[in-house]
C-alpha positions as CSV (number, residue, x, y, z in Angstrom):
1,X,-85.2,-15.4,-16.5
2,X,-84.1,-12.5,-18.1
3,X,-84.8,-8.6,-16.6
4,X,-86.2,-5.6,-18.7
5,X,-82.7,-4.0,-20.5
6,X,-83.3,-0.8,-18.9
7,X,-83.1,-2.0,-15.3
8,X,-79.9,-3.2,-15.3
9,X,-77.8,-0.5,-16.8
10,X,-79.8,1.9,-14.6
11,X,-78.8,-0.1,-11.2
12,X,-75.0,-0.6,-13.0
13,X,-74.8,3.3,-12.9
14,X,-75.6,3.8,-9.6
15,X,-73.3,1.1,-8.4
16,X,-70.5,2.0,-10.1
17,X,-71.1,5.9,-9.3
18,X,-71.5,5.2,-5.3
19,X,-68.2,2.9,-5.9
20,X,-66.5,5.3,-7.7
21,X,-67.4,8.0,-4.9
22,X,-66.0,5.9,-2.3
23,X,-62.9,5.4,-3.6
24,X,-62.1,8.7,-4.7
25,X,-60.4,11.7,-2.4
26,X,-62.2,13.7,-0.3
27,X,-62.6,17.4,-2.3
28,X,-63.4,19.6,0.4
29,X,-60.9,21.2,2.5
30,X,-58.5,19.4,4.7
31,X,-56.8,22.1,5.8
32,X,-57.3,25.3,7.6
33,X,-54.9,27.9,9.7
34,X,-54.6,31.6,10.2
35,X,-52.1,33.9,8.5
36,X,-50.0,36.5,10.2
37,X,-52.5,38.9,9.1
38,X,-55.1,36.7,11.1
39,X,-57.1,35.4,7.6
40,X,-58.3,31.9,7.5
41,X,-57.7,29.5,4.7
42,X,-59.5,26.0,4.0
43,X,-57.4,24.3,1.6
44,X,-56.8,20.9,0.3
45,X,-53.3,21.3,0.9
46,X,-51.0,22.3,3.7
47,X,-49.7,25.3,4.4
48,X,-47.0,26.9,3.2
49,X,-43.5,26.6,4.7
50,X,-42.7,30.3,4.1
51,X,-43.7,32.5,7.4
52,X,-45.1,31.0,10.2
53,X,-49.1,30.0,10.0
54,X,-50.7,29.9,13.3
55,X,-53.5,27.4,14.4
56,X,-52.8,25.0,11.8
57,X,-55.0,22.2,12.3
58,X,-56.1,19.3,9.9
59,X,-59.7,18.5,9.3
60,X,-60.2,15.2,10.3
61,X,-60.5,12.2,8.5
62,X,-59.9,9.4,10.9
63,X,-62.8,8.5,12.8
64,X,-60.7,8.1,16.3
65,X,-61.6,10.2,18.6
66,X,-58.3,10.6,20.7
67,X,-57.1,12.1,17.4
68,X,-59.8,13.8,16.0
69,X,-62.0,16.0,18.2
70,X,-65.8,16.4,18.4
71,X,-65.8,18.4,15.8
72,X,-63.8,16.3,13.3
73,X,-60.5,18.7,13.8
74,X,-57.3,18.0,15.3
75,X,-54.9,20.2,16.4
76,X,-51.6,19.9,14.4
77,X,-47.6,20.5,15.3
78,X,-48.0,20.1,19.3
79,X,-48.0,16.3,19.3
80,X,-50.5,16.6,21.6
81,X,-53.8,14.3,21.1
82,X,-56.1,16.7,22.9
83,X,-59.6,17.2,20.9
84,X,-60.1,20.7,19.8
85,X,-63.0,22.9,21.2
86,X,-66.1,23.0,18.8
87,X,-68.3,26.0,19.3
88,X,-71.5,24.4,19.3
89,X,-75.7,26.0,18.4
90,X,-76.2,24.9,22.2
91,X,-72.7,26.4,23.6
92,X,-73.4,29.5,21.5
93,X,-77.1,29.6,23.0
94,X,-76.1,29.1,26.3
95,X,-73.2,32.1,26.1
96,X,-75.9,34.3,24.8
97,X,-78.2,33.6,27.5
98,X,-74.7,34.0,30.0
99,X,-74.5,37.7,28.5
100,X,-78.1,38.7,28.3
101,X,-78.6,37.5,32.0
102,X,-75.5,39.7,32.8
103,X,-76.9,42.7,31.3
104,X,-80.2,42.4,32.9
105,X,-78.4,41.9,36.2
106,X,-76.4,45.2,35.5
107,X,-79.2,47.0,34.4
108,X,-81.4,46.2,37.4
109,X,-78.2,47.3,39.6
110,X,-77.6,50.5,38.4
111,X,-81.7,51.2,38.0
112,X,-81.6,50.3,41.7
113,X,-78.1,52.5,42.3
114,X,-80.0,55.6,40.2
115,X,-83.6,55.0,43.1
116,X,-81.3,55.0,45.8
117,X,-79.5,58.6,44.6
118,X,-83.3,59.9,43.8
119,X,-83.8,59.1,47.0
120,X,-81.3,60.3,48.9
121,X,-81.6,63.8,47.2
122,X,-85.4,63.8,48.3
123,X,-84.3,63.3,51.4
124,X,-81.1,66.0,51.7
125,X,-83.8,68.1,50.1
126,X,-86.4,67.4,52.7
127,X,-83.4,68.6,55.0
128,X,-82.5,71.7,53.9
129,X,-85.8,72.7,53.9
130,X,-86.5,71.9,57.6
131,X,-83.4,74.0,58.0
132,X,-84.6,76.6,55.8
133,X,-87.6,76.4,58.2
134,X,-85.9,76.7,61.4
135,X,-83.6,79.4,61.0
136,X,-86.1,81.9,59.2
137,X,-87.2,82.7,63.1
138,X,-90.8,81.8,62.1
139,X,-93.2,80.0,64.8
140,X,-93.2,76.6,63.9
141,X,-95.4,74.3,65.6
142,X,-95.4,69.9,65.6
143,X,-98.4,68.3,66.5
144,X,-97.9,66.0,69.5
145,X,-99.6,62.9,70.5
146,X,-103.1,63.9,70.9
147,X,-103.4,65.9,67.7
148,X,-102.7,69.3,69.4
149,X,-100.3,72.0,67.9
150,X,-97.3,72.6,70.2
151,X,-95.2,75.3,69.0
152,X,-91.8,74.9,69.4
153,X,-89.7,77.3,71.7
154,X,-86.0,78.5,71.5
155,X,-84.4,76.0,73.0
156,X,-85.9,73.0,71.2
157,X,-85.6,75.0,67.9
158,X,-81.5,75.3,68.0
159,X,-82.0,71.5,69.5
160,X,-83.7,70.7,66.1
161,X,-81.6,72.8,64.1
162,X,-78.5,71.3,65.8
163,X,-80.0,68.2,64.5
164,X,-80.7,68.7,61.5
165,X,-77.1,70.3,60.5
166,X,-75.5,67.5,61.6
167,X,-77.8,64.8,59.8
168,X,-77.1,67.1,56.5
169,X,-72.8,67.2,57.3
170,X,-73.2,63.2,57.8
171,X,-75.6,62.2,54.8
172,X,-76.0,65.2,52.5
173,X,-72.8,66.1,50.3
174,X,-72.2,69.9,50.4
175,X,-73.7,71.9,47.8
Protein backbone atom coordinates (compact mmCIF):
# COMPACT_ATOMS: atom_id res chain seq x y z
CA UNK A 1 0.00 0.00 0.00
CA UNK A 2 1.60 3.00 -0.87
CA UNK A 3 0.62 6.75 0.82
CA UNK A 4 0.00 10.05 -1.24
CA UNK A 5 3.86 11.60 -1.69
CA UNK A 6 2.94 14.64 -0.02
CA UNK A 7 1.93 13.10 3.32
CA UNK A 8 4.96 11.71 4.20
CA UNK A 9 7.46 14.41 3.69
CA UNK A 10 4.94 16.73 5.41
CA UNK A 11 4.83 14.33 8.73
CA UNK A 12 8.90 13.79 8.14
CA UNK A 13 9.24 17.61 8.72
CA UNK A 14 7.40 17.92 11.62
CA UNK A 15 9.14 14.97 13.15
CA UNK A 16 12.38 15.88 12.54
CA UNK A 17 11.70 19.71 13.55
CA UNK A 18 10.03 18.62 17.06
CA UNK A 19 13.31 16.19 17.32
CA UNK A 20 15.57 18.66 16.37
CA UNK A 21 13.87 21.15 19.05
CA UNK A 22 14.31 18.72 21.68
CA UNK A 23 17.67 18.14 21.38
CA UNK A 24 18.89 21.53 20.98
CA UNK A 25 19.85 24.18 23.94
CA UNK A 26 17.54 26.09 25.67
CA UNK A 27 17.86 29.96 24.02
CA UNK A 28 16.24 31.90 26.61
CA UNK A 29 17.99 33.18 29.53
CA UNK A 30 19.56 31.02 32.14
CA UNK A 31 20.88 33.49 34.02
CA UNK A 32 19.93 36.57 35.93
CA UNK A 33 21.62 38.77 38.92
CA UNK A 34 21.88 42.39 39.84
CA UNK A 35 24.77 44.68 39.29
CA UNK A 36 26.37 46.95 41.84
CA UNK A 37 24.32 49.60 40.24
CA UNK A 38 21.21 47.41 41.15
CA UNK A 39 20.41 46.59 37.12
CA UNK A 40 19.14 43.16 36.23
CA UNK A 41 20.62 41.05 33.48
CA UNK A 42 19.04 37.69 31.93
CA UNK A 43 21.75 36.11 30.04
CA UNK A 44 22.62 32.81 28.68
CA UNK A 45 25.78 33.02 30.33
CA UNK A 46 27.14 33.61 33.80
CA UNK A 47 28.14 36.38 35.19
CA UNK A 48 31.14 37.96 35.07
CA UNK A 49 34.03 37.34 37.47
CA UNK A 50 35.04 40.99 37.61
CA UNK A 51 33.15 42.93 40.69
CA UNK A 52 30.87 41.24 42.69
CA UNK A 53 27.11 40.52 41.19
CA UNK A 54 24.61 40.20 43.85
CA UNK A 55 21.48 37.75 43.72
CA UNK A 56 22.89 35.57 41.18
CA UNK A 57 20.62 32.81 40.63
CA UNK A 58 20.29 30.25 37.73
CA UNK A 59 16.98 29.73 35.98
CA UNK A 60 16.17 26.38 36.48
CA UNK A 61 16.39 23.61 34.33
CA UNK A 62 16.08 20.57 36.40
CA UNK A 63 12.72 19.59 37.27
CA UNK A 64 13.64 18.73 41.19
CA UNK A 65 12.09 20.72 43.33
CA UNK A 66 14.62 20.66 46.28
CA UNK A 67 16.78 22.44 43.78
CA UNK A 68 14.71 24.38 41.80
CA UNK A 69 12.04 26.48 43.41
CA UNK A 70 8.34 27.09 42.51
CA UNK A 71 9.20 29.36 40.33
CA UNK A 72 11.79 27.35 38.32
CA UNK A 73 14.79 29.53 40.06
CA UNK A 74 17.46 28.55 42.36
CA UNK A 75 19.44 30.50 44.36
CA UNK A 76 23.19 30.21 43.50
CA UNK A 77 26.73 30.48 45.61
CA UNK A 78 25.10 29.69 49.20
CA UNK A 79 24.96 25.90 48.74
CA UNK A 80 21.83 26.12 50.27
CA UNK A 81 18.83 24.06 48.53
CA UNK A 82 16.16 26.41 49.72
CA UNK A 83 13.45 27.25 46.85
CA UNK A 84 13.37 30.89 46.09
CA UNK A 85 10.22 33.08 46.74
CA UNK A 86 8.06 33.58 43.51
CA UNK A 87 5.93 36.70 43.63
CA UNK A 88 2.82 35.22 42.47
CA UNK A 89 -0.86 37.18 40.55
CA UNK A 90 -2.59 35.70 43.86
CA UNK A 91 0.38 36.91 46.47
CA UNK A 92 0.45 40.22 44.59
CA UNK A 93 -3.53 40.40 44.90
CA UNK A 94 -3.60 39.51 48.29
CA UNK A 95 -0.76 42.29 49.27
CA UNK A 96 -2.90 44.79 47.46
CA UNK A 97 -5.84 43.94 49.20
CA UNK A 98 -3.34 43.97 52.70
CA UNK A 99 -2.56 47.71 51.80
CA UNK A 100 -5.93 48.91 50.54
CA UNK A 101 -7.56 47.39 53.78
CA UNK A 102 -4.84 49.33 55.70
CA UNK A 103 -5.64 52.60 54.24
CA UNK A 104 -9.22 52.32 54.70
CA UNK A 105 -8.61 51.37 58.36
CA UNK A 106 -6.41 54.58 58.64
CA UNK A 107 -8.72 56.63 56.93
CA UNK A 108 -11.74 55.67 58.99
CA UNK A 109 -9.36 56.36 62.14
CA UNK A 110 -8.35 59.63 61.55
CA UNK A 111 -12.09 60.59 60.05
CA UNK A 112 -13.18 59.33 63.45
CA UNK A 113 -9.95 61.29 65.41
CA UNK A 114 -11.10 64.70 63.16
CA UNK A 115 -15.38 63.96 64.66
CA UNK A 116 -14.07 63.58 67.98
CA UNK A 117 -11.90 67.23 67.81
CA UNK A 118 -15.17 68.81 65.97
CA UNK A 119 -16.74 67.73 68.82
CA UNK A 120 -14.87 68.54 71.53
CA UNK A 121 -14.53 72.16 70.20
CA UNK A 122 -18.51 72.27 69.99
CA UNK A 123 -18.43 71.46 73.27
CA UNK A 124 -15.45 73.96 74.85
CA UNK A 125 -17.44 76.29 72.75
CA UNK A 126 -20.76 75.53 74.31
CA UNK A 127 -18.58 76.29 77.56
CA UNK A 128 -17.28 79.46 77.08
CA UNK A 129 -20.40 80.58 76.24
CA UNK A 130 -22.30 79.55 79.38
CA UNK A 131 -19.40 81.42 80.95
CA UNK A 132 -19.77 84.25 78.85
CA UNK A 133 -23.41 83.94 80.13
CA UNK A 134 -22.80 83.83 83.65
CA UNK A 135 -20.40 86.45 84.36
CA UNK A 136 -22.18 89.24 82.18
CA UNK A 137 -24.36 89.70 85.54
CA UNK A 138 -27.55 89.11 83.44
CA UNK A 139 -30.74 87.21 85.04
CA UNK A 140 -30.48 83.93 83.85
CA UNK A 141 -33.18 81.63 84.48
CA UNK A 142 -33.21 77.24 84.01
CA UNK A 143 -36.42 75.67 83.80
CA UNK A 144 -36.88 73.13 86.51
CA UNK A 145 -38.93 70.07 86.56
CA UNK A 146 -42.30 71.15 85.99
CA UNK A 147 -41.58 73.48 83.09
CA UNK A 148 -41.40 76.67 85.32
CA UNK A 149 -38.56 79.36 84.98
CA UNK A 150 -36.43 79.52 88.05
CA UNK A 151 -33.97 82.25 87.86
CA UNK A 152 -30.90 81.57 89.26
CA UNK A 153 -29.60 83.65 92.31
CA UNK A 154 -26.00 84.68 93.39
CA UNK A 155 -24.93 81.99 95.10
CA UNK A 156 -25.91 79.20 92.56
CA UNK A 157 -24.55 81.55 89.71
CA UNK A 158 -20.71 81.61 91.17
CA UNK A 159 -21.68 77.73 92.00
CA UNK A 160 -22.28 77.29 88.15
CA UNK A 161 -19.61 79.51 87.16
CA UNK A 162 -17.25 77.67 89.49
CA UNK A 163 -18.34 74.75 87.53
CA UNK A 164 -18.10 75.64 84.54
CA UNK A 165 -14.29 77.13 84.86
CA UNK A 166 -13.15 74.18 86.05
CA UNK A 167 -14.85 71.80 83.40
CA UNK A 168 -13.14 74.37 80.69
CA UNK A 169 -9.20 74.11 82.76
CA UNK A 170 -9.87 70.10 82.65
CA UNK A 171 -11.29 69.51 79.03
CA UNK A 172 -10.86 72.74 76.99
CA UNK A 173 -7.11 73.73 76.00
CA UNK A 174 -6.51 77.41 76.75
CA UNK A 175 -7.03 79.73 74.00
Amino acid sequence: MRLPAPFPAITLVVLLGALLAQTLPSAHAQWKWRDESGRIHYSDQPPPKSGSPSEVRQLGLSKDPAVVGPAGVAPLGSGSAEPAKAATWEDRALELRRREAARETKAREEESRKDELAAQARFCEALRGEERSLESGLRIARMNREGEPVVLDDEERAARLQSVRHDLKAHCPAS
